[in-house]
C-alpha positions as CSV (number, residue, x, y, z in Angstrom):
1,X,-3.2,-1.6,48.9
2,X,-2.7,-2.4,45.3
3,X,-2.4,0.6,43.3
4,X,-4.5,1.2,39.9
5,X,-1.3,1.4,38.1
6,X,0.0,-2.3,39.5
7,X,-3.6,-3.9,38.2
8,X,-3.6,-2.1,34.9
9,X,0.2,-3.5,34.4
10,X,-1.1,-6.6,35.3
11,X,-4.2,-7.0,32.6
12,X,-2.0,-5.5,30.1
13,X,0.7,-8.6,30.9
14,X,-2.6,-11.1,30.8
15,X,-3.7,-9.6,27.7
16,X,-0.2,-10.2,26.1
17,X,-0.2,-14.0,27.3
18,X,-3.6,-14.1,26.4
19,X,-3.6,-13.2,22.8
20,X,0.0,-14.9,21.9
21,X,-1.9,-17.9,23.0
22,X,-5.0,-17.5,20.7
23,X,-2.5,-16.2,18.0
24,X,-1.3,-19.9,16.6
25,X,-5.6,-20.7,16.6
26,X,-6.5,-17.4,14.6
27,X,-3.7,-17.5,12.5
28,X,-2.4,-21.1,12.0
29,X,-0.3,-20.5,8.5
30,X,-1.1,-24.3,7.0
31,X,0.4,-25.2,9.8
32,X,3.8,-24.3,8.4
33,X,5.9,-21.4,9.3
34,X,5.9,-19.2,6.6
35,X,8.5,-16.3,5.7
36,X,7.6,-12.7,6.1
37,X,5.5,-10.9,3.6
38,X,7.0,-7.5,3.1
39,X,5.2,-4.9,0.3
40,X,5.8,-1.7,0.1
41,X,3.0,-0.2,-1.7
42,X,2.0,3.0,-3.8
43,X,-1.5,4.9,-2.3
44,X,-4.3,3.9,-4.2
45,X,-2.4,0.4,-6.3
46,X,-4.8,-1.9,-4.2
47,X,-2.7,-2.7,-1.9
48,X,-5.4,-3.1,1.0
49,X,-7.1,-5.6,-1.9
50,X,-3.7,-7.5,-1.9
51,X,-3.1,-7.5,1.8
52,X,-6.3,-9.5,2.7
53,X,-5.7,-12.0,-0.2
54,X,-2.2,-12.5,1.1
55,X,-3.9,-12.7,5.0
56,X,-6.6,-15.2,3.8
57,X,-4.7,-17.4,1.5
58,X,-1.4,-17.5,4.0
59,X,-3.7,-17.9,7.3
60,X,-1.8,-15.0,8.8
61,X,-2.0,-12.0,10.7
62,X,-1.2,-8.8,9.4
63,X,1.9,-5.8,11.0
64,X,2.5,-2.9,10.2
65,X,6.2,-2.6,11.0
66,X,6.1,1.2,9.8
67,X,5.2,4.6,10.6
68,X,7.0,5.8,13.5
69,X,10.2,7.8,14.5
70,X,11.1,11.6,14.7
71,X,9.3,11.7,10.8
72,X,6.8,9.2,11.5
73,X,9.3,7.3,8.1
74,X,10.8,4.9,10.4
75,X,10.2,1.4,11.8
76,X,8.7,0.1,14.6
77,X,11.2,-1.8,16.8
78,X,8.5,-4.5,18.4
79,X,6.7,-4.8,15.2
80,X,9.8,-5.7,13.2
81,X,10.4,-8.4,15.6
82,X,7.7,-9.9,15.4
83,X,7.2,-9.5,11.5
84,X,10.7,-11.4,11.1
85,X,9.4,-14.2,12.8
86,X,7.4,-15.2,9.8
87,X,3.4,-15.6,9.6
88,X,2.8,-12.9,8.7
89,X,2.2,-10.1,6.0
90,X,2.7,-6.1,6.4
91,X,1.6,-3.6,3.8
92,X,3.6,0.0,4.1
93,X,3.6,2.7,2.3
94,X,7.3,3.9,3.6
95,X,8.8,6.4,1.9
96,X,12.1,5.3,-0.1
97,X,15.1,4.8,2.0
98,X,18.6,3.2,1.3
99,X,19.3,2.5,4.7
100,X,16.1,0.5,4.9
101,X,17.7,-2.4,3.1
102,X,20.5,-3.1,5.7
103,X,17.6,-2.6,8.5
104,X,15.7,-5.5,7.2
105,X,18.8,-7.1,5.8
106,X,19.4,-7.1,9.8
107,X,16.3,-8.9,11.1
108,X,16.7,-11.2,8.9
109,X,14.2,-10.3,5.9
110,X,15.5,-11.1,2.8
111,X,12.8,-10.7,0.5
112,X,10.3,-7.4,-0.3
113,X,7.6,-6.4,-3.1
114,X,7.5,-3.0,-4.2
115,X,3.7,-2.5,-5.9
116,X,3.6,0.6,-8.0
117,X,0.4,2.0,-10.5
118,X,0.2,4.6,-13.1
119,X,0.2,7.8,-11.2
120,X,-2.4,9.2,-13.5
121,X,-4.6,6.8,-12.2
122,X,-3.2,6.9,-8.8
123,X,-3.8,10.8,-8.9
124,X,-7.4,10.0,-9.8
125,X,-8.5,7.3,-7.1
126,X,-6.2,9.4,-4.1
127,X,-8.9,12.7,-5.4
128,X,-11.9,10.3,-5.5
129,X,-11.2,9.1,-1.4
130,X,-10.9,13.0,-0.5
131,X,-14.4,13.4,-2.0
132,X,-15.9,10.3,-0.2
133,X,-14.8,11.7,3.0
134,X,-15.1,15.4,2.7
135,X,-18.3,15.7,3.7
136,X,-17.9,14.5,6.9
137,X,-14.3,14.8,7.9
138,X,-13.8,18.6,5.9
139,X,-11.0,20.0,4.8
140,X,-9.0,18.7,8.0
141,X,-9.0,15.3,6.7
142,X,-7.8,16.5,3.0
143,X,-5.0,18.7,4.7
144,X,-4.1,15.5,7.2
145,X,-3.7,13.1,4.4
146,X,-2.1,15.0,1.7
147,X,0.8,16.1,4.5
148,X,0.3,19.5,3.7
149,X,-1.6,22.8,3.4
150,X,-5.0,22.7,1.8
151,X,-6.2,25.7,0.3
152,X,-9.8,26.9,2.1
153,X,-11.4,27.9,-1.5
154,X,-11.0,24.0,-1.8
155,X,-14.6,23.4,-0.4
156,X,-15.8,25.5,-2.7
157,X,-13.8,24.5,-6.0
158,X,-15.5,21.7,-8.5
159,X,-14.2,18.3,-8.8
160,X,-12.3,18.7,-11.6
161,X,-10.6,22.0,-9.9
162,X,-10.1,19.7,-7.3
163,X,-8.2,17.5,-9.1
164,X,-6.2,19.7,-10.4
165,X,-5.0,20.7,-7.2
166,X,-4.0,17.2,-6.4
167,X,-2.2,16.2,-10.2
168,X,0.2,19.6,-9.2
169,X,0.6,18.9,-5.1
170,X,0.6,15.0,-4.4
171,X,1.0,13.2,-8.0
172,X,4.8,14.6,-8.2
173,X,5.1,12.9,-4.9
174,X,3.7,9.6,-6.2
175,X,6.6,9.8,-9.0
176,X,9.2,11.0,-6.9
177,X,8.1,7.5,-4.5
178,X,8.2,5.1,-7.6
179,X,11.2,6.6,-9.0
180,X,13.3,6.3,-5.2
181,X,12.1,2.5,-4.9
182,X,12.5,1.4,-8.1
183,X,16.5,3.0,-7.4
184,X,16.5,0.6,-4.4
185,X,14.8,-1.8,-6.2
186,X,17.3,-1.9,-9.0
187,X,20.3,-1.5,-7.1
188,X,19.6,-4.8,-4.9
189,X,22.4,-6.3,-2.4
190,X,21.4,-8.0,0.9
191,X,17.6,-7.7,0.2
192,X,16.1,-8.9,-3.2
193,X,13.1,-7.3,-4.6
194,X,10.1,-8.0,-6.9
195,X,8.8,-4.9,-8.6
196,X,5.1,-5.5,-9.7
197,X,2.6,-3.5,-10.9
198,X,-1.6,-2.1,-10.5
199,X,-2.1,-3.6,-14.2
200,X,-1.3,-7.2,-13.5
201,X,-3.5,-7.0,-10.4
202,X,-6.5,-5.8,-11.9
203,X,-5.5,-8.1,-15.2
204,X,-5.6,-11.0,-13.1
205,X,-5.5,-11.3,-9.3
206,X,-5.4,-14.9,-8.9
207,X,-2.1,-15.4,-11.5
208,X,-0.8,-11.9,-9.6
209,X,-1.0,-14.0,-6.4
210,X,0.4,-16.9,-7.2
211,X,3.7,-14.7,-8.5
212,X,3.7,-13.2,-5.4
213,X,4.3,-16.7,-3.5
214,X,6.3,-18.2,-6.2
215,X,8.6,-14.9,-5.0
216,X,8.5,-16.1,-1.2
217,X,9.3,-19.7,-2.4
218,X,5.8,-20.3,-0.8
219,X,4.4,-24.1,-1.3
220,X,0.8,-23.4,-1.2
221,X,-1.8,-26.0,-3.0
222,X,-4.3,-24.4,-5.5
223,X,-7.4,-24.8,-2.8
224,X,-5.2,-22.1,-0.7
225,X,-5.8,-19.6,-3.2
226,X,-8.7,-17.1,-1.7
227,X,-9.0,-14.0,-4.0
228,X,-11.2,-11.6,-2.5
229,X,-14.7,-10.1,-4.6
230,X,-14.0,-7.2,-6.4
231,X,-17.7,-6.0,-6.3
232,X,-17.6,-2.0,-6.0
233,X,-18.3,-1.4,-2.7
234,X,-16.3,-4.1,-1.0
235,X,-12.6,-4.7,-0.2
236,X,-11.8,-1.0,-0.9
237,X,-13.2,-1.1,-4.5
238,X,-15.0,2.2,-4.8
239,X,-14.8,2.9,-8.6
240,X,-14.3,0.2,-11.9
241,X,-13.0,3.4,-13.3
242,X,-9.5,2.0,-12.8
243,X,-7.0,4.6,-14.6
244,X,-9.4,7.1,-15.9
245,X,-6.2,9.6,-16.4
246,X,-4.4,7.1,-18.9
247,X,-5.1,8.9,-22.5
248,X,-7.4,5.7,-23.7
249,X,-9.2,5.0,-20.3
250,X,-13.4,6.1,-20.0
251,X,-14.0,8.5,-17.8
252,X,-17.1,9.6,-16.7
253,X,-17.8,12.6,-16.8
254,X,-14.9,12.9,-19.5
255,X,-11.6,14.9,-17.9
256,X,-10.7,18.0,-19.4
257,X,-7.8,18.0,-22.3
258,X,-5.9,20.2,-19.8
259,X,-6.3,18.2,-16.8
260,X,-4.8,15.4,-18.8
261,X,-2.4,17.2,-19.8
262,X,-0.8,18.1,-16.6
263,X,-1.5,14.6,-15.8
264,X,1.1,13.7,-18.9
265,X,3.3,16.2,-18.3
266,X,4.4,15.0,-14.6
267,X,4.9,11.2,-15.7
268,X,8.2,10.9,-16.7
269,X,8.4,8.8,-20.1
270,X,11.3,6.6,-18.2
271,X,8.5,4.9,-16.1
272,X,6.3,4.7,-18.9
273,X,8.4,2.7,-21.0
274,X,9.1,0.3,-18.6
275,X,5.7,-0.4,-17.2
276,X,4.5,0.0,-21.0
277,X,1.8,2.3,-19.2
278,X,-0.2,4.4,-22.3
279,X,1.6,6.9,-23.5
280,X,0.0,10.7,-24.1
């Protein structure tokens, strides 16, 4: 008799032959091949946003080649293999390692984006997601996806208490990610990068695009282009509020001066000068 374990290894082999058949259909890239798109992205710079333009426009599928090991910081083997291959575009939000570069260097990708935004506006979108999902998910979530403890008097504090909480846990974390990447960034060797940043997306996605493919030496034709809505509500767009923490943005209800300040205080002037973010 067949065991259950012999005919579940069996689908899973079917499913595999099944799906890298229907892959060239779902996914046909122009029919070209088409180099790996690699971005490693900031939380909250719109990366999801970029990621689907980058699926529609290319025809490709997207993996996600990171988030495992011991420190869930690594890559994953199978992924990577089949990311090198080209076809495809993967979005990570890895933290900054050197040895990354001579990993990809390895399989064979050449080429990565790193995506950064103003942290104070960063800071301000990150707090805005927690309060979408609070309600529902609780502190557990908040805890989960800040990577660390989560005061209980959180559920009871108000938004802008909140806040605060976040600009003096996770926004040093968001500077200490920019400042490691742009260091690998900067330093280049086997793997060149393209440093871009929120602004230019929300300036102009369409021109943003198009310098992301120039980058990947991409021959696309103008009709390629497809730049998703930006309608609040759709394709992760929950606020037009886009850097409510930068001294000249509008926020609504208006921030307190020492909110702000915090939110000064932690962005180095280094990264302000070169992004020629607002300064305090």
């Amino acid at each position: 008799m067949i065991s259950r374990k012999h005919v579940l290894d069996r689908i899973e082999r079917a499913q595999g032959r099944f799906l890298d058949r229907l892959r060239p259909w779902a996914y046909p890239a122009h029919g070209m091949t088409l180099p790996p798109v690699l971005m490693f992205a900031l939380l909250k710079s719109g990366s999801i946003y970029i990621q689907r333009a980058l699926r529609r426009t290319l025809e490709v599928e997207v993996r996600h080649i990171g988030g495992v090991g011991a420190s869930g910081n690594w890559f994953s083997y199978p992924e990577l293999c089949r990311f090198a291959q080209g076809n495809a575009v993967s979005r990570e939000h890895m933290p900054p390692r050197p040895e990354f570069v001579k990993v990809l260097a390895d399989f064979n990708i050449r080429r990565a984006v790193v995506h950064v935004r103003d942290p104070r506006g960063a800071i301000l979108s990150w707090t805005n997601q927690m309060e979408r999902h609070l309600p529902k998910r609780g502190l557990g979530y908040v805890a989960f996806s800040c990577e660390q403890d989560v005061p209980d008097v959180y559920l009871q504090w108000s938004f802008e208490e909140r806040l605060r909480w976040q600009v003096e846990h996770m926004m040093p974390r968001m500077v200490a990610w920019i400042e490691g990447w742009l260091e690998i960034a900067d330093r280049g060797g086997k793997v060149e990068f393209l440093v871009t940043d929120y602004a230019e997306l929300a300036r102009d996605s369409r021109v943003y695009l198009r310098k992301l493919l120039d980058f990947y030496e991409v021959r696309y034709q103008e009709d390629w282009l497809k730049i998703p809505r930006r309608d609040v509500g759709r394709n992760n767009i929950h606020s037009q509020l886009l850097d409510a923490l930068s001294p000249d943005a509008q926020a609504r209800p208006p921030l307190s001066p020492e909110i702000s300040a915090l939110a000064n205080a932690a962005l180095p002037r280094r990264l302000i000068d070169r992004f020629g973010w607002t300064r305090a």
